[in-house]
DRENKOL-646398 format. One record per residue: x, z, y of N, C-alpha, C, O in turn. Coordinates in steps of 0.001 Angstrom, whole numbers, plus 500000, padded with zeros to 6 digits. Example, Ala and Ser with C-alpha at 12.3 -4.5 7.8 and 13.67 -1.06 7.14 Angstrom:
# DRENKOL-646398
513190507800494310512300507800495500513200507800496700514236508465496681/512850507080497750513670507140498940512900507870500030513409508039501138/
END
This chain:
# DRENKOL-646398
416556073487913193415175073353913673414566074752913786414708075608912912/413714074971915192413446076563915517412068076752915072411462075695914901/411546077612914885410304077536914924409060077145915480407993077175914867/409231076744916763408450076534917762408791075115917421407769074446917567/409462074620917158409839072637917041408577072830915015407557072242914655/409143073534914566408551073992913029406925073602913191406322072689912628/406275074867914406405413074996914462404035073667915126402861073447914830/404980073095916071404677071934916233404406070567914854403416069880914599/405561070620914322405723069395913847404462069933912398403997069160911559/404259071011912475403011071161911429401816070530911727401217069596911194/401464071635913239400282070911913998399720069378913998398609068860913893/400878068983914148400750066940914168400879066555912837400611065379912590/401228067279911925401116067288910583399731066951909865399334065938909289/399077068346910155397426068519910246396729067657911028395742067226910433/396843067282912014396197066386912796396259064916912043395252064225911890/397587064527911591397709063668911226397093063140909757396691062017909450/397160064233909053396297064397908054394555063896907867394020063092907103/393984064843909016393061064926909563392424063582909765391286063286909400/393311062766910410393035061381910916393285059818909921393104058628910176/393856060685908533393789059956907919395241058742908360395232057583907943/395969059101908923397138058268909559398732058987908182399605059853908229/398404058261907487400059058583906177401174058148906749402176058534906147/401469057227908058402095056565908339403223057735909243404439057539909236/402592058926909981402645059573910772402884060731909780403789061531910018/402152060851908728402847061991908026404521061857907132405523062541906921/403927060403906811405421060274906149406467060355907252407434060982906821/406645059958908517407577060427909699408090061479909981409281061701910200/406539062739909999406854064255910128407646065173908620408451066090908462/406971064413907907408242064942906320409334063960906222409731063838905064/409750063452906815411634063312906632412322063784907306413526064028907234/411201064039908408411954064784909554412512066239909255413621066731909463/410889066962908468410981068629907648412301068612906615413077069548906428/412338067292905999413462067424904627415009067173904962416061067464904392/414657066470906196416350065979906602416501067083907840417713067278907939/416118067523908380416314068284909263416274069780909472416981070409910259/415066070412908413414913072413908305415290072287906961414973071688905934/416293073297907499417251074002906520416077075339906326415836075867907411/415531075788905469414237076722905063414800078226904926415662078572904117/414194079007905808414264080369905261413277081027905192412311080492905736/413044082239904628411948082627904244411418083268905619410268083696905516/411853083385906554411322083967907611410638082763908268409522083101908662/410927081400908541410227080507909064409168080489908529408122080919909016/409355079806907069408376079643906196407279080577906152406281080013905703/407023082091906517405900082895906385406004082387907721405356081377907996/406680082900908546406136082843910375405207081114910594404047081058911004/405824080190910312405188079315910542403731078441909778402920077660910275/403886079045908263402758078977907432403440077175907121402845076708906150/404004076628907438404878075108907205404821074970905498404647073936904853/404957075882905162404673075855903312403477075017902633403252074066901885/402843076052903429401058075525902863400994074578903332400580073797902475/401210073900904569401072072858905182401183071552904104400287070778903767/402448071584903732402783070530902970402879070668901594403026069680900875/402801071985901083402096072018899668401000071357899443400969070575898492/400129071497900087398784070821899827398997069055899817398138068188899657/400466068919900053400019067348900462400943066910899381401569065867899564/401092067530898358401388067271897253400173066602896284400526065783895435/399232066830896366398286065910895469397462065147896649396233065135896725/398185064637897379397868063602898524397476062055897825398500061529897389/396454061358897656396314060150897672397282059256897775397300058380896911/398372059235898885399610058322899260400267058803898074399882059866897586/401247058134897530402097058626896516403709058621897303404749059117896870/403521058011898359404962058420899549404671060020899876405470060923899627/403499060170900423403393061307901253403424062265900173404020063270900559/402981062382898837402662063353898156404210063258896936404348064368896422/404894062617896615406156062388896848407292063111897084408081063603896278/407283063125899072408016063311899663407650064937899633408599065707899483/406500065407899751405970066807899681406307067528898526406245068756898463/406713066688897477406925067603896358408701067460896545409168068004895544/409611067050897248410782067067897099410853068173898425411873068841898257/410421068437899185410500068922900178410291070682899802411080071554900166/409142070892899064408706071966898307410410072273897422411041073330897409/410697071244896913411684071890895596412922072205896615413361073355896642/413353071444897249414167071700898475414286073250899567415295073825899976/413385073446899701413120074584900306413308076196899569413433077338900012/413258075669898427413062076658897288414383077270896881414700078395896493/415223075850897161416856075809896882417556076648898171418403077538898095/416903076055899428417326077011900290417393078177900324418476078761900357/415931078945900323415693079781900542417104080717898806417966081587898932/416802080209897949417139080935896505418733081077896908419378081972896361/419632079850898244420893080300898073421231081166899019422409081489899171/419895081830900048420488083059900593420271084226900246420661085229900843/419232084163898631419135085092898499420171086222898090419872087387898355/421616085887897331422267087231897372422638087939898629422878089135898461/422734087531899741423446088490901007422163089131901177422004090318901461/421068088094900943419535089293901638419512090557900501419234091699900868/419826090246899103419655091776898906420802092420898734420550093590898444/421901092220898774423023092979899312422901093663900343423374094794900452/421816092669901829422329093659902830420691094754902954420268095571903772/420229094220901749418597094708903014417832095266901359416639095571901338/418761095338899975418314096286898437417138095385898274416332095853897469/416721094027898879415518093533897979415819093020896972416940092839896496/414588092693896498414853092219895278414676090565894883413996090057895774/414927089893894201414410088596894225413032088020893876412538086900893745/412784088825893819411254087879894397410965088271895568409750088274895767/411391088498896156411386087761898034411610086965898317411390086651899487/412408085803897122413426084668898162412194083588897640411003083319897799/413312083222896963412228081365896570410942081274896373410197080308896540/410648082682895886409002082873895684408035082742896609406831082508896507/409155083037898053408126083035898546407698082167899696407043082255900735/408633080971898760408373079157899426407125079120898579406090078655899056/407174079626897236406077079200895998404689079505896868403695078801897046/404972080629897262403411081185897466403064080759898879401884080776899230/404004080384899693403524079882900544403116078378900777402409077990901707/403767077454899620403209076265899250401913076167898706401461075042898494/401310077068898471399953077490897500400700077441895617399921077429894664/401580077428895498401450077661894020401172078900893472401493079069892295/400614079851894111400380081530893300398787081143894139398462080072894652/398199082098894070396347082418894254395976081725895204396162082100896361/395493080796894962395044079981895959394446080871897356393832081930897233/394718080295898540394367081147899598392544080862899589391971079978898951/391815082034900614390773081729900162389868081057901190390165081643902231/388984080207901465388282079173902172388752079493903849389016080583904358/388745078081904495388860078740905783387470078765906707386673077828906683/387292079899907482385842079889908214386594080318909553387801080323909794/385461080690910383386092080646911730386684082221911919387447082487912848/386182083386910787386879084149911253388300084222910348389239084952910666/388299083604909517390379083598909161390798082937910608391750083349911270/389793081656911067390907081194911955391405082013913582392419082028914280/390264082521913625389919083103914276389567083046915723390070083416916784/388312082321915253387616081204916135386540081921916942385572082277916270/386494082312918728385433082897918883384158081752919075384287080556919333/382934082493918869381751081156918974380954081347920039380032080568920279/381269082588920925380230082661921724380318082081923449380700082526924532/379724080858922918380208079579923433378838079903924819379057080037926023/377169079965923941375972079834924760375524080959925232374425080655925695/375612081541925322375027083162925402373458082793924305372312083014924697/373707082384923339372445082147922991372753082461920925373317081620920226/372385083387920554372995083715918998372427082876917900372914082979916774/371262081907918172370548080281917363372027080020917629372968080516917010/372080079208918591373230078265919136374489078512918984375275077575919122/374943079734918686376405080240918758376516080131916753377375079595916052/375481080754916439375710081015914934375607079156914156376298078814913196/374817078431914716374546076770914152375830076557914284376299075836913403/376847077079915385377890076528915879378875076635914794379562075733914315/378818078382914357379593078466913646379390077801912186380298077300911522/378031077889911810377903077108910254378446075652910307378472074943909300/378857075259911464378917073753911162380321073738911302380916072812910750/381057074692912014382678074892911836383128074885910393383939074137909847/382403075907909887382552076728908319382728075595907371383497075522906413/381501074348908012381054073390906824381933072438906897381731071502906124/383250072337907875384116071363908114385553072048907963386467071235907824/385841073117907966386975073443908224387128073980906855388357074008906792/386672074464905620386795075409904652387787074637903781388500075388903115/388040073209903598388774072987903157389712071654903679389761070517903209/390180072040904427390525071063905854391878071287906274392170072336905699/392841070932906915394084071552907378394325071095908854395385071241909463/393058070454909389392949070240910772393443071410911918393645072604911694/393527070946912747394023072001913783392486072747914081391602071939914368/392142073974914049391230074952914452390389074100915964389188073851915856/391049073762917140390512073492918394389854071804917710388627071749917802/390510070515917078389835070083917038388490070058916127387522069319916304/388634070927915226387183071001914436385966071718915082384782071541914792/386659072850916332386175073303917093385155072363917889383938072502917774/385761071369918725385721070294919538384263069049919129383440068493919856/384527069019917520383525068188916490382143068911916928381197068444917563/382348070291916345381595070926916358381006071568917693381003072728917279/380695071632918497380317071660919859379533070070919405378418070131918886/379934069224919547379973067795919975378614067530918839377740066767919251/378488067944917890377089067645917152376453069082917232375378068870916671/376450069939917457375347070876918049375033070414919418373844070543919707/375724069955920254374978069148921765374089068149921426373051068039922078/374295067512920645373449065788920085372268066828919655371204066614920237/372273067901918751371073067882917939369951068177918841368830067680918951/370823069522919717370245070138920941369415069093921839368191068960921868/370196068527922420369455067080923239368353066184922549367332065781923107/368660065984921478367742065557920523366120066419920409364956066098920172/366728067417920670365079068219920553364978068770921790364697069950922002/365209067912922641365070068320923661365138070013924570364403070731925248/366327069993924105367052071754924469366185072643923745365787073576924441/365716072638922400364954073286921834365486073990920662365979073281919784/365473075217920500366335075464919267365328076374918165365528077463917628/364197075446918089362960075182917190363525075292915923364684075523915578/362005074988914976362382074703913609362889073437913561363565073320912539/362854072061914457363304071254913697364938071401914312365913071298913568/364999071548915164366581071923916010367353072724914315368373072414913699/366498073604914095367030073881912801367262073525911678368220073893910999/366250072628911303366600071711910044367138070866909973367350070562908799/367608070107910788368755069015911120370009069802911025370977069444910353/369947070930911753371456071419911584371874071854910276373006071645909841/371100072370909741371314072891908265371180071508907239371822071510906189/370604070725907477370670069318906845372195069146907101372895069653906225/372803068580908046374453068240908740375246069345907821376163068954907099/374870070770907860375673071473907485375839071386906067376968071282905587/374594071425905206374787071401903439375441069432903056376005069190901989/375240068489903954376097067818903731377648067599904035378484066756903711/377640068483904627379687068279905904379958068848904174380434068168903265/379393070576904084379636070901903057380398070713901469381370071255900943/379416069658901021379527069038900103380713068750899592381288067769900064/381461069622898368382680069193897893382836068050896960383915067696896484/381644067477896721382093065986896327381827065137897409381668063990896990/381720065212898535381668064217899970382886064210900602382867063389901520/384227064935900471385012065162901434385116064116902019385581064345903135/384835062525901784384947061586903058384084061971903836384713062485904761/382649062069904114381802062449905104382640063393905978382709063021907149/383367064657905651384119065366906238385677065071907156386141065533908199/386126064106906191387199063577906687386794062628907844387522062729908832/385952061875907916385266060863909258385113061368910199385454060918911293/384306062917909902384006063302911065384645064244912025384386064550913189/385475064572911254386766065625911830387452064790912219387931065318913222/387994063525912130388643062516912036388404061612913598389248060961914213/387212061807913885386269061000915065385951059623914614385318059003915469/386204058940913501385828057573912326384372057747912651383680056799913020/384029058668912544382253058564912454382107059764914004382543060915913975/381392059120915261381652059871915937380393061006915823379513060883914971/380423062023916703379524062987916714378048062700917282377144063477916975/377775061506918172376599061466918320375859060836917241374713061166916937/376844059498916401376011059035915001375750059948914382374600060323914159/376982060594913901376753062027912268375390062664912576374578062893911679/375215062879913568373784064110914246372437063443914258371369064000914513/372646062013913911371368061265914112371113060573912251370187059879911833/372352061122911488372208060331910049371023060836909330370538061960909453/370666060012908671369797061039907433370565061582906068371743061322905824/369857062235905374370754062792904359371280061668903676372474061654903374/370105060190903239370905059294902222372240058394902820373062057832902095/372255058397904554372994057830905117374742058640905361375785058281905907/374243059975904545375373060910904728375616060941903360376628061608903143/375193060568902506375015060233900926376869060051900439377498059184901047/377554060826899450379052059846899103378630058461898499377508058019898748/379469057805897747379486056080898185378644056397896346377816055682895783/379196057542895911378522057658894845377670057948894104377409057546892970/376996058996895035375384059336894887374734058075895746373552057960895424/374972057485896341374391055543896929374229055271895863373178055657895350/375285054409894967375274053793893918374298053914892972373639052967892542/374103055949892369373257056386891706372321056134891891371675055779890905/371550056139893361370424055897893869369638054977893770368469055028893388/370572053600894296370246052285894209370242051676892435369542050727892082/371197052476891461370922052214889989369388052644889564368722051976888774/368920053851890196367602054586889751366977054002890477365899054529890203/366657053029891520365804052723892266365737051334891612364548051036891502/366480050429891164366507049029890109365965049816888673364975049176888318/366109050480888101365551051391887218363907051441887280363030050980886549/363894052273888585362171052069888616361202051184888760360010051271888462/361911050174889324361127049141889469361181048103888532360364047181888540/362141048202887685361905047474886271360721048244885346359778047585884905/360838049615885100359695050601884756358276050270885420357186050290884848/358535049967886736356869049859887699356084048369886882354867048381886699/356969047110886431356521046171886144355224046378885571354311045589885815/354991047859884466353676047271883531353314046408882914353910045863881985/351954046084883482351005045101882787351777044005883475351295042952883057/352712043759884302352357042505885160352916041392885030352379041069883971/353546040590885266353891039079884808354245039134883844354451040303883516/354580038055882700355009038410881938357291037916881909357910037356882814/357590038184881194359292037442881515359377035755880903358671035323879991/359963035313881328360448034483880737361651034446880802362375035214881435/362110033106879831363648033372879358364268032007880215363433031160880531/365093031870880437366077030550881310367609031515881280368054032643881068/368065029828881747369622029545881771370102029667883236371210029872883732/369065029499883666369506029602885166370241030601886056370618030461887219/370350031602885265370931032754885935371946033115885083371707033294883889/373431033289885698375252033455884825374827035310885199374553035856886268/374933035846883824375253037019884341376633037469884437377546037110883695/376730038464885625378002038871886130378798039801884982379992039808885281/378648040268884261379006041313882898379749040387882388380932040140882623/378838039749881501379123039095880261379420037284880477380039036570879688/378833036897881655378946035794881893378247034275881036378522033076881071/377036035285880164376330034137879474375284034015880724375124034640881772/374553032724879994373425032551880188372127032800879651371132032083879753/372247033897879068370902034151877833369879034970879209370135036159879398/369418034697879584368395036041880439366862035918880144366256035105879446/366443036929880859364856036474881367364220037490882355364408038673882637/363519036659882689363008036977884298361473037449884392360551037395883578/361566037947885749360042038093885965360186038309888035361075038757888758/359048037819888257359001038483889536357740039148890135356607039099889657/358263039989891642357342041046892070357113040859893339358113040951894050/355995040595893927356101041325895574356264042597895591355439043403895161/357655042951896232358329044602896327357996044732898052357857045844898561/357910043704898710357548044003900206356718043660900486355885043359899631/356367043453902241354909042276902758354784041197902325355564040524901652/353395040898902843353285039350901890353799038310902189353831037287901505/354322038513903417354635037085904518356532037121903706357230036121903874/357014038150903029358820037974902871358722037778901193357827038300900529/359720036996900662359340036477899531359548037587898374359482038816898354/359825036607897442359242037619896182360767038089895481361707037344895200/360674039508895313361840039642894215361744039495893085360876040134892491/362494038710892463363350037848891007364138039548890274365015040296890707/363600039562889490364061040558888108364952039922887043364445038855886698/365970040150886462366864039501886215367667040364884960368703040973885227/367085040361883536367934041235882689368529040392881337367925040192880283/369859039976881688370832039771880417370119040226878607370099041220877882/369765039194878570369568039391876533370979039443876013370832039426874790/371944039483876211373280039431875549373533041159875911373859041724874867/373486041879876790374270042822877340373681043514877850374277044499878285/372079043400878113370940043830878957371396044581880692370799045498881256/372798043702881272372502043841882316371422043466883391371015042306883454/370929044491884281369959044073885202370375043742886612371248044416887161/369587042386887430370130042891888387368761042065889061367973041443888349/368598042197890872367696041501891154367984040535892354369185040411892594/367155039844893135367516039514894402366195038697894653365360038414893793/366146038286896324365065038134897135365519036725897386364869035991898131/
END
């Protein structure tokens, strides 16, 4: 396998990654393990190391798996040519296997990717608002990403046009605060799904550009939200009804029937009333309309 077949089968690697498709990665690594025989010259020329190092703490336990046999494999290669390489060429050994290691990421982690490692030009508008939004929103998707450069490129165009149109070709303060809103969430290293969707095209570029921050929210600052928001409104009660106790309600926890209740108009007057609902056994709360 040449490099140019190498260099490919990375690309669709990343892409595949990207898209969240394991099905397609596990294809492209049997292909890498049964088929490249590893030398250290591919391995730097093609960067194929890092590629699939990283997909060693992969979610799939096939894909991340197959990435760690592939890694140890390569290592073997490279380590059994190393006596002729320094016989013919006085290196030394740490040139050989090491430097599957370091190109898998096991030595210093490489450092974030932005558009100038990739080396991405931005001057897309003749316009330096528009070219620089362009680039923060590359930065905020690609830094820890293994996507191909053109499609994060591609994303990105694609929600600086929405925001743009949105403010009607205006690259105002609010043209600005939306983008920097999009950007400190793509950001977010406890969101990487938000990131993965949208690099992904799962969430396309005209929705992402129209979300609000709680709608760009991970599934786990939601949760938090909606816990503190049942929180406050058990707190808001006060002075006001008082509880009573019934059987009528199985709580989901514990599965007794010990509770007691109270209710609130939380909306208009015309939609009914929310039912407050807290477990005496376990003091779970919960409510409903």
């Amino acid at each position: 396998m040449d490099s140019k077949t190498v260099n490919k089968l990375r690309t669709e690697l990343q892409a595949s990654q990207a898209s969240g498709k394991s099905d397609v990665m596990i294809e492209i690594l049997k292909a890498l393990k049964d088929e490249l025989t590893a030398t250290e010259e591919i391995i730097r020329e093609t960067k194929i190391g890092l590629a699939v190092g990283k997909l060693r703490s992969h979610d799939n336990k096939e894909v991340s798996e197959l990435a760690k046999e592939i890694v140890k494999k390569w290592k073997s290669d490279v380590g059994k040519k190393a006596p002729s390489k320094v016989k013919q060429e006085g290196a030394s050994s740490g040139t050989t296997a090491s430097s599957v290691t370091a190109a898998a990421g096991d030595s210093k982690p490489e450092a974030p990717r932005t558009y100038k490692t990739d080396g991405v030009d931005f001057e897309k508008h003749n316009d330096k608002t528009r070219d620089t939004c362009l680039s923060l929103l590359y930065n905020a998707m690609v830094f820890d990403s293994t996507a191909p450069s053109e499609l994060v490129m591609e994303r990105a165009l694609a929600i600086e046009s929405t925001v743009l149109n949105d403010n009607d070709g205006s690259t105002g303060e609010d043209y600005k605060k939306k983008i920097r809103s999009l950007m400190l969430n793509l950001k977010d290293k406890k969101n990487p799904s938000l990131r993965g969707a949208v690099i992904s095209g799962d969430t396309p570029a005209d929705i992402f550009s129209r979300m609000s921050s709680a709608d760009m929210a991970s599934e786990e600052r939601k949760q938090q939200d909606r816990a503190l928001e049942l929180n406050n409104l058990f707190k808001a009660r006060g002075a006001g009804p008082q509880q009573a106790e019934t059987d009528s309600f199985k709580c989901g926890r514990c599965k007794q029937r010990k509770c007691t209740y109270y209710q609130m108009q939380t909306r208009s007057a015309d939609e009914p009333m929310t039912t407050f609902v807290t477990c005496t056994v376990c003091n779970n709360r919960w409510k409903f309309s």
